[in-house]
Structures are given as structure tokens and as C-alpha cells.
TIDO-920578 format. One record per residue: chain; x, y negated, z of N, C-alpha, C, O in turn; residue number from 1. Coordinates in Angstrom, 2 decimals. Example, Ala and Ser with C-alpha at 12.3 -4.5 7.8 and 13.67 -1.06 7.14 Angstrom:
<'A', <13.19, 5.69, 7.80>, <12.30, 4.50, 7.80>, <13.20, 3.30, 7.80>, <14.24, 3.32, 8.46>, 1>
<'A', <12.85, 2.25, 7.08>, <13.67, 1.06, 7.14>, <12.90, -0.03, 7.87>, <13.41, -1.14, 8.04>, 2>
END
This chain:
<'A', <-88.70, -38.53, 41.41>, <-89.75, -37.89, 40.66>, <-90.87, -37.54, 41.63>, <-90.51, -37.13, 42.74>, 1>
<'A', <-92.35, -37.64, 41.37>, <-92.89, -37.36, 41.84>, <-93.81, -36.16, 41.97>, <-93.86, -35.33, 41.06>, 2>
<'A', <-94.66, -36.03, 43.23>, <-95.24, -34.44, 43.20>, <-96.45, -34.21, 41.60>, <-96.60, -33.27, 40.82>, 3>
<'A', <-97.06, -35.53, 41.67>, <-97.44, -35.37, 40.44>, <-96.89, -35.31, 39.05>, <-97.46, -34.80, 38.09>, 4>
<'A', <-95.90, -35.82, 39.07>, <-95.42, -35.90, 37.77>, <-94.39, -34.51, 37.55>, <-93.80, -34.45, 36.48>, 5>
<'A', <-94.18, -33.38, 38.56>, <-93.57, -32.45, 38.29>, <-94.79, -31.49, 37.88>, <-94.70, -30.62, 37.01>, 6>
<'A', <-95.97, -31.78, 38.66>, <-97.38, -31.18, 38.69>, <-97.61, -30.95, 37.12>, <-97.98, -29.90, 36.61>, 7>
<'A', <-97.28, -32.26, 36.42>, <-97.76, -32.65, 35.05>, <-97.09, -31.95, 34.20>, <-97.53, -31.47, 33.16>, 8>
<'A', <-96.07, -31.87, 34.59>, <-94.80, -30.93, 33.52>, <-94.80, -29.56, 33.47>, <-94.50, -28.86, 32.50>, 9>
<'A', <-95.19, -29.18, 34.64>, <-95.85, -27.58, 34.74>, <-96.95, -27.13, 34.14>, <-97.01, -26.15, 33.39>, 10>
<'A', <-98.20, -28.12, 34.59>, <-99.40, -27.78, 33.48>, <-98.76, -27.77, 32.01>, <-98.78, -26.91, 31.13>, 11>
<'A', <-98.12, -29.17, 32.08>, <-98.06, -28.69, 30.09>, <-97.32, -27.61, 29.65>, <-97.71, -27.06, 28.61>, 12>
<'A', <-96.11, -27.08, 30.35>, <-95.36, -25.98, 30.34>, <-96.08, -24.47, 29.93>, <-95.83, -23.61, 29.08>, 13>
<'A', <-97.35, -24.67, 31.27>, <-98.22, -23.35, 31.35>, <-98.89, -23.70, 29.30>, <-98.46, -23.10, 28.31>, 14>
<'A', <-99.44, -24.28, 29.30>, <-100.11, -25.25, 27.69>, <-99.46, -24.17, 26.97>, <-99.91, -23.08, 26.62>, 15>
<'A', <-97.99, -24.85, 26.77>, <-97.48, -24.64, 25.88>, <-97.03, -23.04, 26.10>, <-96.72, -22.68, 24.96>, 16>
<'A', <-96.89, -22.24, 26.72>, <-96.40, -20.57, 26.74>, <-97.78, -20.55, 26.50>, <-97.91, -20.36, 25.29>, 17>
<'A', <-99.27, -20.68, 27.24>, <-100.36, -19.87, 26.48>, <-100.30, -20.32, 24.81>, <-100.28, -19.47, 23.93>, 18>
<'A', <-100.28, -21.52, 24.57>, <-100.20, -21.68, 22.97>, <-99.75, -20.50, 21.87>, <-100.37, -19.93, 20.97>, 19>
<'A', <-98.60, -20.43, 22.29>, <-97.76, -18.94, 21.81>, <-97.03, -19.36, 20.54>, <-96.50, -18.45, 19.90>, 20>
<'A', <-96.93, -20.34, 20.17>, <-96.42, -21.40, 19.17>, <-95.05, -20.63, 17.87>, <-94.78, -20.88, 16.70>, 21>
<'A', <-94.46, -19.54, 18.99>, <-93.45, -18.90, 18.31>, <-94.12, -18.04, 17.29>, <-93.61, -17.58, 16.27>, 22>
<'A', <-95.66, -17.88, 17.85>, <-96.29, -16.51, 16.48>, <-96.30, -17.25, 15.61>, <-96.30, -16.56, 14.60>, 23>
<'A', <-96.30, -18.66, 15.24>, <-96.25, -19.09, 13.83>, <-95.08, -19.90, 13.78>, <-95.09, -20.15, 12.57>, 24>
<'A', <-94.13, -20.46, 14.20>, <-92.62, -20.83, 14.14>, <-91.70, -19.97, 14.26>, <-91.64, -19.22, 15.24>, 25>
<'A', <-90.99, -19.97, 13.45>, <-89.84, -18.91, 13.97>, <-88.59, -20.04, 14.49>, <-88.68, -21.24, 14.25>, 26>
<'A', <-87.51, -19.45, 15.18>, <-86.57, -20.40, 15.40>, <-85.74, -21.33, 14.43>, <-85.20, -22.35, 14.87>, 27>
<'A', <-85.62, -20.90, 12.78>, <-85.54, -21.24, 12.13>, <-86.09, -22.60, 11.38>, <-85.50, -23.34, 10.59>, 28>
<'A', <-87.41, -22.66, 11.90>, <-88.23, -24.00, 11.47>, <-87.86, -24.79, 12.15>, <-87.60, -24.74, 13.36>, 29>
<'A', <-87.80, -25.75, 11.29>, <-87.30, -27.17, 12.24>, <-88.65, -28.36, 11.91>, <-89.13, -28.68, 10.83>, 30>
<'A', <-88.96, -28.78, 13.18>, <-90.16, -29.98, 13.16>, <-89.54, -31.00, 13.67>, <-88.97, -31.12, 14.76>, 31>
<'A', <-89.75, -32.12, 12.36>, <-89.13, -33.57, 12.44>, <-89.78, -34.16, 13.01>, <-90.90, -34.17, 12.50>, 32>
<'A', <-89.67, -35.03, 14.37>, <-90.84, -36.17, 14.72>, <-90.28, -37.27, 14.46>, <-89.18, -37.77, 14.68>, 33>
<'A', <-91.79, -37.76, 13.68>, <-91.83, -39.26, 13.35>, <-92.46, -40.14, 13.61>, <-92.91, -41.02, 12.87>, 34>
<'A', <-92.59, -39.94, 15.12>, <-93.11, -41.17, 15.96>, <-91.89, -41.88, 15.92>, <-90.73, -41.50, 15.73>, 35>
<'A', <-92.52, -43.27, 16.21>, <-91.51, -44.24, 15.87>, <-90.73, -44.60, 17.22>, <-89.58, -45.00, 17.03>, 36>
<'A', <-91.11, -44.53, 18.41>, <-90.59, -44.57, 19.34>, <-89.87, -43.21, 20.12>, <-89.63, -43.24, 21.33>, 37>
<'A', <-89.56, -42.07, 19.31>, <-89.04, -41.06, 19.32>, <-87.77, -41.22, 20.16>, <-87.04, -41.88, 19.42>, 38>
<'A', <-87.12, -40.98, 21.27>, <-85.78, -41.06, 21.52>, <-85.28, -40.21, 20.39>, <-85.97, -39.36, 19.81>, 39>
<'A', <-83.40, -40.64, 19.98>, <-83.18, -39.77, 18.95>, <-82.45, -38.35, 19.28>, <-82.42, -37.55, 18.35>, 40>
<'A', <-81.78, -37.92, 20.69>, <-81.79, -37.02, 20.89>, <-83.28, -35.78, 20.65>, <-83.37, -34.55, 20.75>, 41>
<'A', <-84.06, -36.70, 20.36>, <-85.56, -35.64, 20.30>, <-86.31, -35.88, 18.51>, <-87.49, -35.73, 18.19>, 42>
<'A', <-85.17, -36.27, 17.64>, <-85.81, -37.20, 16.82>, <-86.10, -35.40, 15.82>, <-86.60, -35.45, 14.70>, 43>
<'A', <-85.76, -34.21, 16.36>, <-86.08, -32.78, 15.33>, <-85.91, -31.80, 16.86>, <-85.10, -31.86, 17.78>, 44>
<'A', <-87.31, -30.76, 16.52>, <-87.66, -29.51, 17.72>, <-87.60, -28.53, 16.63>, <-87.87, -28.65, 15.44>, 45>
<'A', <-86.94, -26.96, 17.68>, <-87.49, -26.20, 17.15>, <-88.04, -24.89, 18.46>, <-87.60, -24.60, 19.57>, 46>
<'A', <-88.96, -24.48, 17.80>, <-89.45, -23.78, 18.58>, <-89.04, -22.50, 18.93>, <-88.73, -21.63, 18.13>, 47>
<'A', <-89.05, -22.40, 20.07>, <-87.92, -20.62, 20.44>, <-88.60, -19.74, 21.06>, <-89.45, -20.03, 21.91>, 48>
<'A', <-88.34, -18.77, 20.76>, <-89.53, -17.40, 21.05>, <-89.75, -16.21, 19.99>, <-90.14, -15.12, 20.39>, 49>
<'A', <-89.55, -16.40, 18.91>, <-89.73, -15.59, 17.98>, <-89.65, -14.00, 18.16>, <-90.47, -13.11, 17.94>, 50>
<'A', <-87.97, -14.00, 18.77>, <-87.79, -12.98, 19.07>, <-88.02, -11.97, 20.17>, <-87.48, -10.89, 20.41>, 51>
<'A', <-89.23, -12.80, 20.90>, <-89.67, -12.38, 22.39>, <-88.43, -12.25, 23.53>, <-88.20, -11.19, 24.13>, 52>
<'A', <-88.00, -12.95, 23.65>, <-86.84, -12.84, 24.82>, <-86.78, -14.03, 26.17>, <-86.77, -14.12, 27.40>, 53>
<'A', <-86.73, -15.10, 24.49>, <-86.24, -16.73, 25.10>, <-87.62, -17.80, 24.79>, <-87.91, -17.68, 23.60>, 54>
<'A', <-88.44, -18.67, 25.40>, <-89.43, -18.82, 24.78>, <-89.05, -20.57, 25.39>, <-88.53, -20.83, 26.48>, 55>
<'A', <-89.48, -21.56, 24.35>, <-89.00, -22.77, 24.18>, <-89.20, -23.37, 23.46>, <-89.88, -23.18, 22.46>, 56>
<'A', <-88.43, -24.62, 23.93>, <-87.97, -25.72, 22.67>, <-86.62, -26.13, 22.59>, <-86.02, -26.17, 23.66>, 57>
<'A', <-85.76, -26.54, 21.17>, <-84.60, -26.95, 21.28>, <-85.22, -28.07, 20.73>, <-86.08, -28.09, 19.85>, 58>
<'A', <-84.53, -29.33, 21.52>, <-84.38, -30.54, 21.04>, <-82.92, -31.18, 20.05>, <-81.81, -31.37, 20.54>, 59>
<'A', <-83.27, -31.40, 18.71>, <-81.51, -31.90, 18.16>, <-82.09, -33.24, 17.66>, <-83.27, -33.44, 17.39>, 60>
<'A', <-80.65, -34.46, 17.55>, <-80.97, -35.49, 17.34>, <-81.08, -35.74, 15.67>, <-81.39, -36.73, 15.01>, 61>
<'A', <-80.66, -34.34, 15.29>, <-80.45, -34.62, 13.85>, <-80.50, -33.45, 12.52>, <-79.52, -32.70, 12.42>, 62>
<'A', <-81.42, -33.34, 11.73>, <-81.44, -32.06, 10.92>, <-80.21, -31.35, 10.89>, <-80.15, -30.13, 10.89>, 63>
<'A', <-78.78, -32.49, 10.86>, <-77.87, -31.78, 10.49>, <-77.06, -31.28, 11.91>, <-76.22, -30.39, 11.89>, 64>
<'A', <-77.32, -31.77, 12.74>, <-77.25, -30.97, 13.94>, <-77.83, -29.63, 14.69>, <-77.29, -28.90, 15.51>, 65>
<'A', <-79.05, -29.58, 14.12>, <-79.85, -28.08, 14.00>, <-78.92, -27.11, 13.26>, <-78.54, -25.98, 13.58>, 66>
<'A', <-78.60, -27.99, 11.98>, <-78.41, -26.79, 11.08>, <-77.03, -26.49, 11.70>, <-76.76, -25.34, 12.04>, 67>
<'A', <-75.97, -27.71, 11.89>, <-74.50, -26.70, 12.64>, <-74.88, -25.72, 14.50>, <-74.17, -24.97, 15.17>, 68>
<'A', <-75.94, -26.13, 14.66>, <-76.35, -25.02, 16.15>, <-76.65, -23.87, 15.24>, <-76.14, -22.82, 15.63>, 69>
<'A', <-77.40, -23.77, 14.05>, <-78.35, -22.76, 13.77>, <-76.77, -21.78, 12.94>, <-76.87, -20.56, 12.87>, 70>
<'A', <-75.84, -22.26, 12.57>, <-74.86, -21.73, 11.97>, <-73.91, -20.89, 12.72>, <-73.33, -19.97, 12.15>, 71>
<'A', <-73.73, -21.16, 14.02>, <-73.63, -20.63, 15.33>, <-71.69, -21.25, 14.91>, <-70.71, -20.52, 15.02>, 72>
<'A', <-71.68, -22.18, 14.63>, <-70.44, -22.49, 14.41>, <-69.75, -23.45, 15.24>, <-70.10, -24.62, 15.37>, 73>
<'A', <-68.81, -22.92, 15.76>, <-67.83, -23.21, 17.34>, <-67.52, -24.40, 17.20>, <-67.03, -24.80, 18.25>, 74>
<'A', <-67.56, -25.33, 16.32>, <-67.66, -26.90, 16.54>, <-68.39, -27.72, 17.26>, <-68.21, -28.86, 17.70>, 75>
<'A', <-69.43, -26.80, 17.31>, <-71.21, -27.55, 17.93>, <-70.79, -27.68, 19.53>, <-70.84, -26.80, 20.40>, 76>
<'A', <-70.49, -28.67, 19.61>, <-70.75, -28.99, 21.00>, <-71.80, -28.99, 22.02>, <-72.97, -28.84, 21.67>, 77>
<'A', <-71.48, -29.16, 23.30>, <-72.56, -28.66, 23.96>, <-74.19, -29.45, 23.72>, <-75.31, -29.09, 23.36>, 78>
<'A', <-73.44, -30.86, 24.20>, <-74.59, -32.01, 23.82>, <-75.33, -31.76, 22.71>, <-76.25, -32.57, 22.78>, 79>
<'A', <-75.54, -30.76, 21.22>, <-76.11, -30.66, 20.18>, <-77.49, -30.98, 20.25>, <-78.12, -31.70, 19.47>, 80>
<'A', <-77.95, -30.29, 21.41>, <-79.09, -29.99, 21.68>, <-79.09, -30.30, 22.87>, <-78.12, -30.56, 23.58>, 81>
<'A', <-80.67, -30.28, 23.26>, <-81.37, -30.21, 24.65>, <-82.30, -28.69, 24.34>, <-82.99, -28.53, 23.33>, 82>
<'A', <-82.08, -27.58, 25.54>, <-82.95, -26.69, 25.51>, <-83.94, -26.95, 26.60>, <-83.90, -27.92, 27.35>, 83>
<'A', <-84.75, -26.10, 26.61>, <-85.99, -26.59, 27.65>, <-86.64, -24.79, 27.41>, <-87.53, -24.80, 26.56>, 84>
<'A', <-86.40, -23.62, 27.87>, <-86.38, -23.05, 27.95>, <-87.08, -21.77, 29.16>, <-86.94, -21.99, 30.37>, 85>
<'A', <-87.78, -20.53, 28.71>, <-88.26, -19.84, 29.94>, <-88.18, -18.49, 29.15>, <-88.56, -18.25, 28.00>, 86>
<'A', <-87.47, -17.50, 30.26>, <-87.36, -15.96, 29.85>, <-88.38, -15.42, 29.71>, <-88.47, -14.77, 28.67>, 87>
<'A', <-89.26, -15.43, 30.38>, <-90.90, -14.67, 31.01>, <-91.89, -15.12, 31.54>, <-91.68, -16.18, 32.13>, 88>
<'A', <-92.83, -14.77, 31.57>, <-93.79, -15.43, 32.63>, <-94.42, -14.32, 33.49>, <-94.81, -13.31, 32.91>, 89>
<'A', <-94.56, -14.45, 34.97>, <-95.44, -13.26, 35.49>, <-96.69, -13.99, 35.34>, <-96.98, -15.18, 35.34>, 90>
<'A', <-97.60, -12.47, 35.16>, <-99.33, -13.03, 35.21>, <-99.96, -11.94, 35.97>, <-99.52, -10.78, 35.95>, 91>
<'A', <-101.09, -12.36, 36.71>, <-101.95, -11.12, 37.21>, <-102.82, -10.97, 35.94>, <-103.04, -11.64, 34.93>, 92>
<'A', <-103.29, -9.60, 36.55>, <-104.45, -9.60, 35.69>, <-105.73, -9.40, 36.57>, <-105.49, -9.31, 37.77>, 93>
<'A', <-107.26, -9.30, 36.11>, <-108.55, -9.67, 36.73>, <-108.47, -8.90, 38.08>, <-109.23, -9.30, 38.96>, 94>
<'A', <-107.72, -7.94, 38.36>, <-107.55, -6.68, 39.50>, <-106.33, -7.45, 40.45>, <-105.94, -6.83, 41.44>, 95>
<'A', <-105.68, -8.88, 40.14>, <-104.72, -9.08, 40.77>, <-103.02, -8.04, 41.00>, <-102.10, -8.10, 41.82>, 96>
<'A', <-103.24, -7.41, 40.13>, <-101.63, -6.62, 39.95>, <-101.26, -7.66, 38.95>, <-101.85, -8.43, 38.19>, 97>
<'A', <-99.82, -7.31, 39.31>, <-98.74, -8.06, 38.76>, <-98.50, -7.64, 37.19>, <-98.64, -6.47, 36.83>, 98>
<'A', <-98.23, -8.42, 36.51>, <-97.83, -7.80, 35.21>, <-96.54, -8.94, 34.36>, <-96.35, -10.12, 34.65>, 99>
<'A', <-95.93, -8.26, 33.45>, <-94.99, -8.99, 32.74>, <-96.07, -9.36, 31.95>, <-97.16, -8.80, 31.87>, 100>
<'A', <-95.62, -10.46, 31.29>, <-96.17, -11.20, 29.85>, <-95.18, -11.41, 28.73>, <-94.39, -12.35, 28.87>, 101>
<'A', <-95.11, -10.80, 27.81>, <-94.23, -10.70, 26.85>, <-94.27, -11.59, 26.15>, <-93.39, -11.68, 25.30>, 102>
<'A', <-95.38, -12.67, 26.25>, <-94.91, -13.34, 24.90>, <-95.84, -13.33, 23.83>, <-95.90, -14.33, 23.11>, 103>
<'A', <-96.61, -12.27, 23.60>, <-97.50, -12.02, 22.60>, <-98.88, -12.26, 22.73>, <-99.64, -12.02, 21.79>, 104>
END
């Protein structure tokens, strides 16, 4: 992997936590992609954060695989999903002190 292409994954990372995507998804919504060249482990996301803790994406290959993760039922194997996941973010603010970012 390269320095750029980890470079690339971070910018979009930073993207996606300023977005804030969880104020209008809750973990509950599930978004189907229907690009056609979709791998199918990625073929349904849902977005994680709602509850200000865990802020993300779960990747499942299959509505009905969301729904046995989302059931929290001990069958679901690990493979169900792909998480892609971040607790927090530190940010300064214009004075350069440190601050938590919650999320909001």
C-alpha cells in the first residue's frame, strides 16, 4: 500500500466524520448499493454513530444479514459484516487547545 493511497483513505475518513451522516441515519437504516460492480460483501451499509459513541460504517453482504447482526442474535457470525469504525476524533480549536469532538 502506498503513502498516497493511505493519504487518500484518511482524507475521505476526515470527509466522512465532518459529514456527520449519523444526524440523519440512524444505525437502523440500511443503504442498498446498486452499483453494479459493487463487491457483495459491500452490496448494503449502515451508518454508525447515532448514538454518539461509535461513529462508522457497517458493511453486510445482504439485507438479511443486517437484519440477523441488527437482531443481536448469537448465530451471526463474525464475517456478517465488515466494520470500519472510529470512537472520537481530537480537534483543536482557533486558540490551538485540544478538545474532544463528540460527534455533533
Amino acid at each position: 500500500m502506498t503513502v498516497a493511497r493511505v493519504r487518500a483513505f484518511a482524507e475521505a475518513a476526515a470527509r466522512f466524520y465532518d459529514a456527520r451522516p449519523w444526524q440523519h441515519l440512524a444505525n437502523e437504516d440500511l443503504v442498498v448499493v446498486e452499483a453494479p460492480k459493487a463487491p457483495k460483501a459491500m452490496a448494503c451499509v449502515s451508518v454508525l454513530g447515532k448514538g454518539g459513541q461509535e461513529f462508522g460504517l457497517a458493511f453486510f453482504e445482504s439485507r438479511r444479514a443486517f437484519e440477523r447482526a441488527a437482531s443481536g442474535s448469537p448465530s451471526v457470525r463474525r464475517r456478517t459484516c465488515h466494520l470500519l469504525t472510529s470512537t472520537s476524533r481530537k480537534t483543536t480549536d482557533s486558540h490551538g487547545t485540544a478538545r474532544q469532538n463528540d460527534g455533533s
